[in-house]
N, CA, C and O of each residue as an XYZ file, in Angstrom:
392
protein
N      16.846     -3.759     -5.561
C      15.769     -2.843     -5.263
C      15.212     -3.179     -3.882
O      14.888     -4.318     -3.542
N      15.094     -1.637     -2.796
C      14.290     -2.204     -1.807
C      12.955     -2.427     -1.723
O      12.210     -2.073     -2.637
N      12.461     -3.095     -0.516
C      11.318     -3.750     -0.635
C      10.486     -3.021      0.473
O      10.930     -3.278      1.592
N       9.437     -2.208      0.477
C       8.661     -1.546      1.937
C       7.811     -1.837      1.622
O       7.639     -1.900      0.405
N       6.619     -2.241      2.642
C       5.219     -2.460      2.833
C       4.541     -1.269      3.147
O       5.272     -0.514      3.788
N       3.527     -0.861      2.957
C       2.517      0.062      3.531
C       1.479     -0.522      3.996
O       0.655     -0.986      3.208
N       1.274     -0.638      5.586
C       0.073     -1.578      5.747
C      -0.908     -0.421      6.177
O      -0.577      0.588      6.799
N      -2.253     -0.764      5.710
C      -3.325      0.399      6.072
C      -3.981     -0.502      7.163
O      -3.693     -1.698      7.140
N      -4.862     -0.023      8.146
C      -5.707     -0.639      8.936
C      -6.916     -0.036      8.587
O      -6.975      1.164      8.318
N      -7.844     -0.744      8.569
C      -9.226     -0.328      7.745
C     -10.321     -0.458      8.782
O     -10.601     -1.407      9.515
N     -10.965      0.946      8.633
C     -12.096      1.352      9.353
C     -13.435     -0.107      9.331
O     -13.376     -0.889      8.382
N     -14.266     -0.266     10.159
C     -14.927     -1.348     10.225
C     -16.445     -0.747      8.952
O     -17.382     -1.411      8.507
N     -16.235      0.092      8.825
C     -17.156      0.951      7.937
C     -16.194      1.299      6.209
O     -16.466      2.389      5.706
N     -15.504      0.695      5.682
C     -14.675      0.730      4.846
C     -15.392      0.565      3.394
O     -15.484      1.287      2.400
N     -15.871     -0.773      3.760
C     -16.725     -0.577      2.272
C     -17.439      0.064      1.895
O     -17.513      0.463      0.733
N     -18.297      0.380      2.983
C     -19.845      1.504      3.161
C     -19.082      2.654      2.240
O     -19.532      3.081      1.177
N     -17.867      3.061      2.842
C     -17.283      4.560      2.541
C     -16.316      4.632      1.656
O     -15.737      5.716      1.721
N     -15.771      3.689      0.595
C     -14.647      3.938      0.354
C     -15.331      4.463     -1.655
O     -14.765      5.129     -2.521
N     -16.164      4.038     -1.655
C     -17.003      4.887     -3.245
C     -17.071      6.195     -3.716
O     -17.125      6.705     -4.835
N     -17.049      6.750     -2.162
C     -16.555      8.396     -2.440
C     -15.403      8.513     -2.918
O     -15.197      9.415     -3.730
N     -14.355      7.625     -2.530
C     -13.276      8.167     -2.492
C     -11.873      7.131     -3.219
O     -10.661      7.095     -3.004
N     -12.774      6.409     -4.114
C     -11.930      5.246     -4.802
C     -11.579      5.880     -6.292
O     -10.784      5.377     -7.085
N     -12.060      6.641     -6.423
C     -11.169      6.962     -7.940
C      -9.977      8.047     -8.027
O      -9.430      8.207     -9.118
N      -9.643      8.647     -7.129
C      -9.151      9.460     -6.547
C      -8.127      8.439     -5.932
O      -6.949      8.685     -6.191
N      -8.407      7.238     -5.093
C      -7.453      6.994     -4.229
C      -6.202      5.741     -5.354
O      -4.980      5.609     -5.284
N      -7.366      4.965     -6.387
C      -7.030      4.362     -7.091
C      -5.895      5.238     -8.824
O      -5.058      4.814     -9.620
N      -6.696      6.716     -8.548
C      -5.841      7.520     -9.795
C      -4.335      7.614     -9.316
O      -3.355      7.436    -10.039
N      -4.327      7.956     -7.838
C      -2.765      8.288     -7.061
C      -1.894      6.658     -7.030
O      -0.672      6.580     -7.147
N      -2.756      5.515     -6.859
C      -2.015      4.320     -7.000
C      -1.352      4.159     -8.088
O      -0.191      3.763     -8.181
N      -2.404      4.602     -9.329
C      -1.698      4.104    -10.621
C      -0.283      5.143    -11.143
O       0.605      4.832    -11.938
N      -0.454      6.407    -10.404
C       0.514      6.904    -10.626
C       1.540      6.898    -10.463
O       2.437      7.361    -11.167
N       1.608      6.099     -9.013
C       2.571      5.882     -8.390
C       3.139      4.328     -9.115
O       4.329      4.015     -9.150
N       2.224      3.636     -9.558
C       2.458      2.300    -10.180
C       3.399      2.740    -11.666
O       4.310      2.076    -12.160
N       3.000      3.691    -12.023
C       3.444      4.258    -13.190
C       5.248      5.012    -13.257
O       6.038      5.148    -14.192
N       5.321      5.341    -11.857
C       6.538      5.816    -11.714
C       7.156      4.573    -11.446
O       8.355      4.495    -11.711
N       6.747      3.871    -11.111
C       7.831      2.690    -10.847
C       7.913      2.851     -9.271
O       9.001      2.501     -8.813
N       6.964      3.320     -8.330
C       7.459      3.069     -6.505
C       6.236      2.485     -6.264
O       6.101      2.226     -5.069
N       5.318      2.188     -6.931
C       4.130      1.210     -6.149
C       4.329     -0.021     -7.465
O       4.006      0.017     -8.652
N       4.920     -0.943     -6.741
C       4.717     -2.608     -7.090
C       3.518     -3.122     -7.490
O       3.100     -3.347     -8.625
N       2.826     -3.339     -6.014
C       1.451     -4.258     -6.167
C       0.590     -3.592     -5.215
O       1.335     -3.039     -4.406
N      -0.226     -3.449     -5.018
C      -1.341     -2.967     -3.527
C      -2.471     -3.869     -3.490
O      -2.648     -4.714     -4.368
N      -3.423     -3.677     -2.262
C      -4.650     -4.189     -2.252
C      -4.874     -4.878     -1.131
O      -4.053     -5.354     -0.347
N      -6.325     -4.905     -1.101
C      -7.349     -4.937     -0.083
C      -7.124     -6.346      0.851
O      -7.213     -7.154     -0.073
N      -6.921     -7.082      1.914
C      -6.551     -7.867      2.512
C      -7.630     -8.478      3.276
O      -8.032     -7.952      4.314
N      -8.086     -9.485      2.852
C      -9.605    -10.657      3.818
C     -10.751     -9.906      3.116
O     -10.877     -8.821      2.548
N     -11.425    -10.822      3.367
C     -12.712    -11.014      2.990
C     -14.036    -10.994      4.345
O     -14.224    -11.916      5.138
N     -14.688     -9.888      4.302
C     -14.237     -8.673      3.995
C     -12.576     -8.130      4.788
O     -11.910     -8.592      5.715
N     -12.380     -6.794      3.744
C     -11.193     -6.549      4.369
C     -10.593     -6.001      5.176
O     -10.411     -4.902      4.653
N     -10.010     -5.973      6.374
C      -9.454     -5.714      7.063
C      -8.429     -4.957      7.249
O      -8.231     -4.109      8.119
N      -7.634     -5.383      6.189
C      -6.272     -4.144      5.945
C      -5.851     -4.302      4.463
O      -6.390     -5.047      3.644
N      -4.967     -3.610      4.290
C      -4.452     -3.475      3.085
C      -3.111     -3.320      2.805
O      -2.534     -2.877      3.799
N      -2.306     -3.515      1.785
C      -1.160     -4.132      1.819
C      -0.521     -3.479      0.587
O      -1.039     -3.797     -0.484
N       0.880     -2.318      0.527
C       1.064     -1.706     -0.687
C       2.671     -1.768     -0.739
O       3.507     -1.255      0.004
N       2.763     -2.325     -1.524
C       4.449     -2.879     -2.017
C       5.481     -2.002     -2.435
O       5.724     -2.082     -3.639
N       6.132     -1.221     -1.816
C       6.782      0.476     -2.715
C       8.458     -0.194     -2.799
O       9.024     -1.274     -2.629
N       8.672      0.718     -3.042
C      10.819      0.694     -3.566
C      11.249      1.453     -2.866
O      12.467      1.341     -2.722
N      10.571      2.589     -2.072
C      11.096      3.315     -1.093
C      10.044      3.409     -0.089
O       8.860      3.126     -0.272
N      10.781      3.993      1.397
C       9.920      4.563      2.470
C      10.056      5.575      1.765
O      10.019      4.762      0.842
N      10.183      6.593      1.245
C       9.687      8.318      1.250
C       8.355      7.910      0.181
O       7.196      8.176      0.499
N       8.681      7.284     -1.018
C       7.332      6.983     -1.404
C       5.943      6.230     -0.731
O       4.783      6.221     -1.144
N       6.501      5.665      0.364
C       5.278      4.837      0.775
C       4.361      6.070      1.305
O       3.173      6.260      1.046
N       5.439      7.053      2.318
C       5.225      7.864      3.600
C       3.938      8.982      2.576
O       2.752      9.227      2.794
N       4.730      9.355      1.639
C       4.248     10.673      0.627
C       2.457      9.847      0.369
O       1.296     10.179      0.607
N       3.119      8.719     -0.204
C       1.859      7.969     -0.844
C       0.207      8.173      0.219
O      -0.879      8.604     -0.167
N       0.620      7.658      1.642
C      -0.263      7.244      2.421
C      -0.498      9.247      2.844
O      -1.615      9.718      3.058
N       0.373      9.817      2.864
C      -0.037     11.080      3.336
C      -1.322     11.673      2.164
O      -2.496     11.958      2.399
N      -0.664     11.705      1.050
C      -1.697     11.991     -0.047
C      -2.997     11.371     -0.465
O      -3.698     11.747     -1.404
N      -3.213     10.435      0.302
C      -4.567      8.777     -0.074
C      -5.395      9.538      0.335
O      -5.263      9.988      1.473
N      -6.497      9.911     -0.469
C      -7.878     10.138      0.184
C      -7.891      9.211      1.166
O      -8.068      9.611      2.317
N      -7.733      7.989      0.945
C      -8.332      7.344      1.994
C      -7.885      7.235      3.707
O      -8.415      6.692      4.677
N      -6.974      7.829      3.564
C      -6.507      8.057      4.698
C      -6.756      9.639      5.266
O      -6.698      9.979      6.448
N      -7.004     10.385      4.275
C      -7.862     12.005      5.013
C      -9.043     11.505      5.460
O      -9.479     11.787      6.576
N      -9.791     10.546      4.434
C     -11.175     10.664      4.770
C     -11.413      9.918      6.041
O     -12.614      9.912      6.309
N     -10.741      9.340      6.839
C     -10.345      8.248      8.209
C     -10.763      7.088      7.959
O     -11.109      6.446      8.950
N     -10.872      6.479      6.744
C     -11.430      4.660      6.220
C     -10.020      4.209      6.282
O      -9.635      3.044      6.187
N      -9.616      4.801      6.377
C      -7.912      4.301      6.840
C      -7.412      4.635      8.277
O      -7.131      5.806      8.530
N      -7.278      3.632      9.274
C      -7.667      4.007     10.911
C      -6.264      4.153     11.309
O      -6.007      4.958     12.205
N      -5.202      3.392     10.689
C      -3.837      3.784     10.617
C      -2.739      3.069     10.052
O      -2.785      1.849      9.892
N      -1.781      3.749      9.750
C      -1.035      2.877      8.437
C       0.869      2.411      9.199
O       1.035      2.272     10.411
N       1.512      2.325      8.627
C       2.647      1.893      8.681
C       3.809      1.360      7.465
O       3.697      0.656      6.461
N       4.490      1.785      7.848
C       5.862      1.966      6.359
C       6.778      0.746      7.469
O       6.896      0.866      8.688
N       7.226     -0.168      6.775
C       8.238     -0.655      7.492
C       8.736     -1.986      6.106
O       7.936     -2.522      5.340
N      10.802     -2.313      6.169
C      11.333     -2.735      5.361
C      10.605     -4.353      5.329
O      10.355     -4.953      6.374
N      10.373     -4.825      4.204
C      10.233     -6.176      4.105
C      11.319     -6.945      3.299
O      11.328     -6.798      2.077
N      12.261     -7.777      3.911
C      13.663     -8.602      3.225
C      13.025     -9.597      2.521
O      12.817    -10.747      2.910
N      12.606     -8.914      1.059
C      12.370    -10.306      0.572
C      13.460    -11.022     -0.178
O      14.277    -10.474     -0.917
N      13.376    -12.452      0.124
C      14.771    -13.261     -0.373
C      14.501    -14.357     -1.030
O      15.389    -15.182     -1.244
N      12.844    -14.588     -1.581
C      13.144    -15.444     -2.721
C      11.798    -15.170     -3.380
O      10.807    -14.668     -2.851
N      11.953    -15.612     -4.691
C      11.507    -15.437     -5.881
C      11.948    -13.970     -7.094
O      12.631    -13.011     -6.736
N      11.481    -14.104     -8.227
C      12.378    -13.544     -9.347
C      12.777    -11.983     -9.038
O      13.751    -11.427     -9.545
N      11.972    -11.442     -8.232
C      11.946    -10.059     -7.923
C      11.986     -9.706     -6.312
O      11.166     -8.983     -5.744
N      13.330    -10.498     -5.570
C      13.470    -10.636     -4.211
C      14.644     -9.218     -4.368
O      15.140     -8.955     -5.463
N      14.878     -8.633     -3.463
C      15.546     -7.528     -3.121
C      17.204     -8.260     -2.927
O      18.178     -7.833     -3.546
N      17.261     -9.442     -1.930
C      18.474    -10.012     -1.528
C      17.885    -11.292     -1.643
O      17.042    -11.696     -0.841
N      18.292    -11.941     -2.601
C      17.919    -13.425     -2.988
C      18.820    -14.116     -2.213
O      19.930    -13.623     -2.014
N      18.400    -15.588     -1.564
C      19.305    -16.360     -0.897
C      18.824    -17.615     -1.158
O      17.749    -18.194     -0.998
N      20.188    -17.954     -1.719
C      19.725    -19.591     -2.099
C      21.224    -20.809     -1.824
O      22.294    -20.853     -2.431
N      20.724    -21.647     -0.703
C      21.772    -22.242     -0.031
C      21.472    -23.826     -0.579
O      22.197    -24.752     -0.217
C-alpha cells in the first residue's frame, strides 16, 4: 500500500476559527477514514502549526483537501500531497530490513 502525506499549513488565527468549521471538517475525515484512504491525521505543535494526513492515494489526498472546509474557509494557508517511502514498522509500504 502507498503511503502520501497531506501537509496543511495553518493560518496563525487557526484555533480562533476552526469551531465553525470542525464538525464538518472532522465528518469528511472520518469518512474518508472509513473508506480506508485516510490512515491517521492531525494537528502538529503546540500550538499548531500544521497538520499532517496519512492517505493510500494522491487522488484521495488531492479530493480530500479540495473538499475540507478548512481549506475553503482559508485556516488552511496551503497544503501539499507528496509520496512518503515508509520502510519500517508493521504497516511500511516497502519494508527494508538489512
Amino acid at each position: 500500500m502507498a503511503h502520501l502525506l497531506l501537509t496543511y499549513t495553518l493560518s496563525p488565527d487557526y484555533l480562533a476559527r476552526r469551531g465553525d468549521y470542525r464538525k464538518d471538517h472532522l465528518g469528511l475525515a472520518w469518512q474518508s477514514s472509513d473508506r480506508g484512504e485516510l490512515l491517521l491525521g492531525g494537528a502538529v505543535g503546540d500550538p499548531p502549526t500544521s497538520a499532517m494526513l496519512l492517505f493510500t492515494s494522491a487522488e484521495a489526498a488531492e479530493a480530500f483537501a479540495r473538499a475540507d472546509p478548512y481549506v475553503s474557509s482559508g485556516i488552511v494557508r496551503s497544503w501539499t500531497v507528496q509520496p512518503w517511502a515508509t520502510v519500517v514498522g508493521e504497516g511500511a509500504a516497502t519494508p527494508v530490513r538489512l
